[in-house]
FIKOLZA-1660 file (N, C-alpha, C; in steps of 0.1 Angstrom, whole numbers, plus 5000, padded with zeros to 4 digits):
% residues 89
   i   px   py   pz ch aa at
   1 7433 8723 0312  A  X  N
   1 7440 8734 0318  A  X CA
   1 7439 8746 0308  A  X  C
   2 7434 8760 0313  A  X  N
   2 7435 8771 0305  A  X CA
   2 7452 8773 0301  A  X  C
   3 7451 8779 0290  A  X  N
   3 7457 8784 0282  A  X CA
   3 7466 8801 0290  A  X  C
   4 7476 8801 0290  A  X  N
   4 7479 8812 0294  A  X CA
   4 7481 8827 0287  A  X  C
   5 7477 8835 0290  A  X  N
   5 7481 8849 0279  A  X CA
   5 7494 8849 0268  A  X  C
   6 7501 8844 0276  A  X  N
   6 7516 8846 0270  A  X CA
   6 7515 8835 0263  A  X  C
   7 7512 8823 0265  A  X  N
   7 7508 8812 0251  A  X CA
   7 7502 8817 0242  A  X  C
   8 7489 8821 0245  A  X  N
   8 7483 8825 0237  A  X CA
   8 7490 8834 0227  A  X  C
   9 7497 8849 0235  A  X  N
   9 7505 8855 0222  A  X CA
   9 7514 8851 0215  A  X  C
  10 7521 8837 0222  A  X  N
  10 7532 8835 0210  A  X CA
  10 7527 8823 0199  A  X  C
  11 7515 8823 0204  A  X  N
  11 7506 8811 0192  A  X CA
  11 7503 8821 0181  A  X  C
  12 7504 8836 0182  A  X  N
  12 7496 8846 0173  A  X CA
  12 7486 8853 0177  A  X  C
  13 7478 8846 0185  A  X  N
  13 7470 8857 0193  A  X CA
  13 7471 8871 0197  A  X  C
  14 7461 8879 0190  A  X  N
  14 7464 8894 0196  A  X CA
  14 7451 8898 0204  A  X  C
  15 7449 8908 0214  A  X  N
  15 7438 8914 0221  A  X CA
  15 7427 8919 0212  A  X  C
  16 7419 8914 0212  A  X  N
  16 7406 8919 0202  A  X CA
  16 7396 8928 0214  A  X  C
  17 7398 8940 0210  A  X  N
  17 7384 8947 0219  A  X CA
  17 7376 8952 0208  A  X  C
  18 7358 8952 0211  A  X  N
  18 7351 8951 0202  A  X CA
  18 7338 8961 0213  A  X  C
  19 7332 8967 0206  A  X  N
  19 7322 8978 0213  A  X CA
  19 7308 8972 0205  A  X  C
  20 7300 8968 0210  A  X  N
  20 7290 8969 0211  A  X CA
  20 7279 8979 0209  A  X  C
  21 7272 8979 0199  A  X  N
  21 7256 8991 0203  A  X CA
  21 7246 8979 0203  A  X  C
  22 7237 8981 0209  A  X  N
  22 7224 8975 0210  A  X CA
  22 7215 8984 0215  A  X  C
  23 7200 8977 0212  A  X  N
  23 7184 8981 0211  A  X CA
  23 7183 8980 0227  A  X  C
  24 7179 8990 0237  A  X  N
  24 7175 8980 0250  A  X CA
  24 7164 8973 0246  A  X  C
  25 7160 8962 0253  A  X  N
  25 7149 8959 0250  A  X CA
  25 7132 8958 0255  A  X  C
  26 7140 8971 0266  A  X  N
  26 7125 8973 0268  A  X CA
  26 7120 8982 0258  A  X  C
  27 7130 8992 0261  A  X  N
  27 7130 9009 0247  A  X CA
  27 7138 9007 0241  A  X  C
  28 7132 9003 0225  A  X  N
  28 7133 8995 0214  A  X CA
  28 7144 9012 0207  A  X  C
  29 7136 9023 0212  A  X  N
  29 7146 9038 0206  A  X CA
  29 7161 9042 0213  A  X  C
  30 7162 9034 0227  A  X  N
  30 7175 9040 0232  A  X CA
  30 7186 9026 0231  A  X  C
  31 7197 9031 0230  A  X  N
  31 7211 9022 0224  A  X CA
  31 7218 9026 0236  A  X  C
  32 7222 9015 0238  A  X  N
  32 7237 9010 0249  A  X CA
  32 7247 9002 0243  A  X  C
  33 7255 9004 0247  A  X  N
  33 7270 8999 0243  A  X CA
  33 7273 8989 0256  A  X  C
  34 7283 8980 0248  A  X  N
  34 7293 8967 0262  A  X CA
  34 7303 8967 0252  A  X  C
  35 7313 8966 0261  A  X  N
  35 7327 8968 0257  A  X CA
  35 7333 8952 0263  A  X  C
  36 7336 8945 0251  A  X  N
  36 7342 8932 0250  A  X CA
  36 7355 8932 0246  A  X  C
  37 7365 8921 0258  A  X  N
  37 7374 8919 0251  A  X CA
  37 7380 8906 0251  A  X  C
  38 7386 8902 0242  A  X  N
  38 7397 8889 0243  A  X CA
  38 7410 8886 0235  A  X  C
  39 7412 8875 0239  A  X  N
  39 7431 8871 0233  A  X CA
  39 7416 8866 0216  A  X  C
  40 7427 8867 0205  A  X  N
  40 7419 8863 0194  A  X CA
  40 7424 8861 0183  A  X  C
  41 7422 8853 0170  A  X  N
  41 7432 8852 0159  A  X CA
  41 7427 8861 0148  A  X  C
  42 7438 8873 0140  A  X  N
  42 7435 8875 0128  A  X CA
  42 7438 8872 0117  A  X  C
  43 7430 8868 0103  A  X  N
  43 7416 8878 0103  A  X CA
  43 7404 8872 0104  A  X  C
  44 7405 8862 0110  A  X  N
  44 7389 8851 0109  A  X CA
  44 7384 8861 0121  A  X  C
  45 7390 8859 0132  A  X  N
  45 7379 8864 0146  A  X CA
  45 7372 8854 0150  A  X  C
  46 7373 8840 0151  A  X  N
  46 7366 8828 0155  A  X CA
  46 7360 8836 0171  A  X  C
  47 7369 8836 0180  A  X  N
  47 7358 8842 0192  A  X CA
  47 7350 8852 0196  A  X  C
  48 7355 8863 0185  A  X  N
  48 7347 8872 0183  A  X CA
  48 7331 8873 0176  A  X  C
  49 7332 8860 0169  A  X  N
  49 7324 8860 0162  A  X CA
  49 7312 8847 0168  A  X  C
  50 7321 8840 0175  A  X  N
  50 7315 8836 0184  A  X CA
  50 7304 8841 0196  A  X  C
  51 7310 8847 0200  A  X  N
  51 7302 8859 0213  A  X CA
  51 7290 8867 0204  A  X  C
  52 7294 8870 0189  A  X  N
  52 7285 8876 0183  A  X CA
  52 7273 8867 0179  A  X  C
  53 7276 8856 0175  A  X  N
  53 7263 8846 0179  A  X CA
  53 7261 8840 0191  A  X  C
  54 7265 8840 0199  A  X  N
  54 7259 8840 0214  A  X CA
  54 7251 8851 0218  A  X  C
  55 7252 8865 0215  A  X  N
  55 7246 8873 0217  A  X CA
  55 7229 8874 0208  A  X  C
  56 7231 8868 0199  A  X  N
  56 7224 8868 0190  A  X CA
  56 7212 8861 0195  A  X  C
  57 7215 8847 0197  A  X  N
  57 7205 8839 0206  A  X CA
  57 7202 8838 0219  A  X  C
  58 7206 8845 0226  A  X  N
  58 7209 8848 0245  A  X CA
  58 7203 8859 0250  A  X  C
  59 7200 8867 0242  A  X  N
  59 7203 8885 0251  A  X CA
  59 7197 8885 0237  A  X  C
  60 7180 8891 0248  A  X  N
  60 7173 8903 0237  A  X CA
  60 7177 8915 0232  A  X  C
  61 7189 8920 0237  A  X  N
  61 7191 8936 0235  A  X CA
  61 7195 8932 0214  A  X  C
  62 7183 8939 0205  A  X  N
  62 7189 8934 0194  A  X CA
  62 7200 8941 0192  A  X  C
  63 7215 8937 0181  A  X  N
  63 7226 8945 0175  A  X CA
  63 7221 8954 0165  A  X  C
  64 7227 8971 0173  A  X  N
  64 7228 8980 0162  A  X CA
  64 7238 8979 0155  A  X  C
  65 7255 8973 0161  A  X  N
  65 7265 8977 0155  A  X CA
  65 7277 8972 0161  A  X  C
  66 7287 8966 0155  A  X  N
  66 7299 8961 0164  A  X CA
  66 7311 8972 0157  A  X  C
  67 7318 8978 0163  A  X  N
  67 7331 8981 0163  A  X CA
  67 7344 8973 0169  A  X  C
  68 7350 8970 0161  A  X  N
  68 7361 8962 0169  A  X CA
  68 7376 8966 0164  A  X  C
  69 7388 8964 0171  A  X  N
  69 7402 8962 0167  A  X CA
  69 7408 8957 0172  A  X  C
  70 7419 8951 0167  A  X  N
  70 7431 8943 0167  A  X CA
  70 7444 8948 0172  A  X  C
  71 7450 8942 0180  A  X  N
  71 7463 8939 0181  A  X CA
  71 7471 8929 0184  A  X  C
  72 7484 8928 0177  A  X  N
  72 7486 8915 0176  A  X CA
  72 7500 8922 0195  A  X  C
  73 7500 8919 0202  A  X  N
  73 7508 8927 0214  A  X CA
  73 7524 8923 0217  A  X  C
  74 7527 8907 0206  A  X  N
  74 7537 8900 0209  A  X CA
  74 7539 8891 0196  A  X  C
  75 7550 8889 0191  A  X  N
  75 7551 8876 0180  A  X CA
  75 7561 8872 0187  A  X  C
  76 7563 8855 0182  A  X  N
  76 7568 8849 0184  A  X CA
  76 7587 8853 0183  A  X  C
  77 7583 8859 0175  A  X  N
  77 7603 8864 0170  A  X CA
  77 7606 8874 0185  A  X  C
  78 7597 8880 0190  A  X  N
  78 7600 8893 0194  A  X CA
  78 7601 8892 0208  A  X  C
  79 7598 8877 0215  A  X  N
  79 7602 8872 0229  A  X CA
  79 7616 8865 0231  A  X  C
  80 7619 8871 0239  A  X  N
  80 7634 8866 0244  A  X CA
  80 7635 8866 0261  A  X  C
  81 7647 8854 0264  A  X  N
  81 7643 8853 0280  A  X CA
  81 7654 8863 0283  A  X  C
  82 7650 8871 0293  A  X  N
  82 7659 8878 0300  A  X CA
  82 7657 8872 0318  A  X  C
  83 7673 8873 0319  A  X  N
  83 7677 8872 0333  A  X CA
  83 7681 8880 0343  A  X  C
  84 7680 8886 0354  A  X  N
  84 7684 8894 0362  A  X CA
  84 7669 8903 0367  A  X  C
  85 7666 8910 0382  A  X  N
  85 7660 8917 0387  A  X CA
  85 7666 8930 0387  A  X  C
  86 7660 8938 0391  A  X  N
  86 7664 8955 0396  A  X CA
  86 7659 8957 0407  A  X  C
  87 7663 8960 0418  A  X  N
  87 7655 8962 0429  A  X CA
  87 7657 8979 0431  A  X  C
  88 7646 8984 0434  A  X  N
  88 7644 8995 0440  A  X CA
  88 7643 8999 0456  A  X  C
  89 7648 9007 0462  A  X  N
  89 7646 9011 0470  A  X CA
  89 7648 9002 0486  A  X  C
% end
């Protein structure tokens, strides 16, 4: 069973998005970008770094460059259950 977002953040998980440049590989002179993202732990980056060697051996486009950041979106202290709706309209 996957894992849910909200698990994930209160395990510590925060949204890692990470930018890509790569070589095309037909024209070895022009660079494209892919914009990656996931739930992820800091400061190791286990899936980030993951996808980075997946890329590595998978997909000719070679790496010019990774840019990436962090946020952590939720800690464990910082969820609390609230009760009640609001309805509008």
């Amino acid at each position: 069973m996957e894992t849910s977002e909200t698990e994930l953040m209160l395990k510590g998980y925060g949204l890692t998005m990470a930018e890509f440049t790569y070589h095309m590989p037909d024209y070895a002179h022009v660079l494209n970008t892919f914009v990656w993202q996931d739930y992820d732990l800091m400061p190791d980056h286990p899936r980030l770094f993951k996808f980075i060697e997946f890329w590595q051996q998978e997909i000719d486009g070679a790496l010019h460059s990774v840019r990436f950041t962090h946020r952590r979106q939720l800690a464990p202290g910082d969820w609390r259950s609230v009760v009640g709706e609001f309805y509008l309209n």
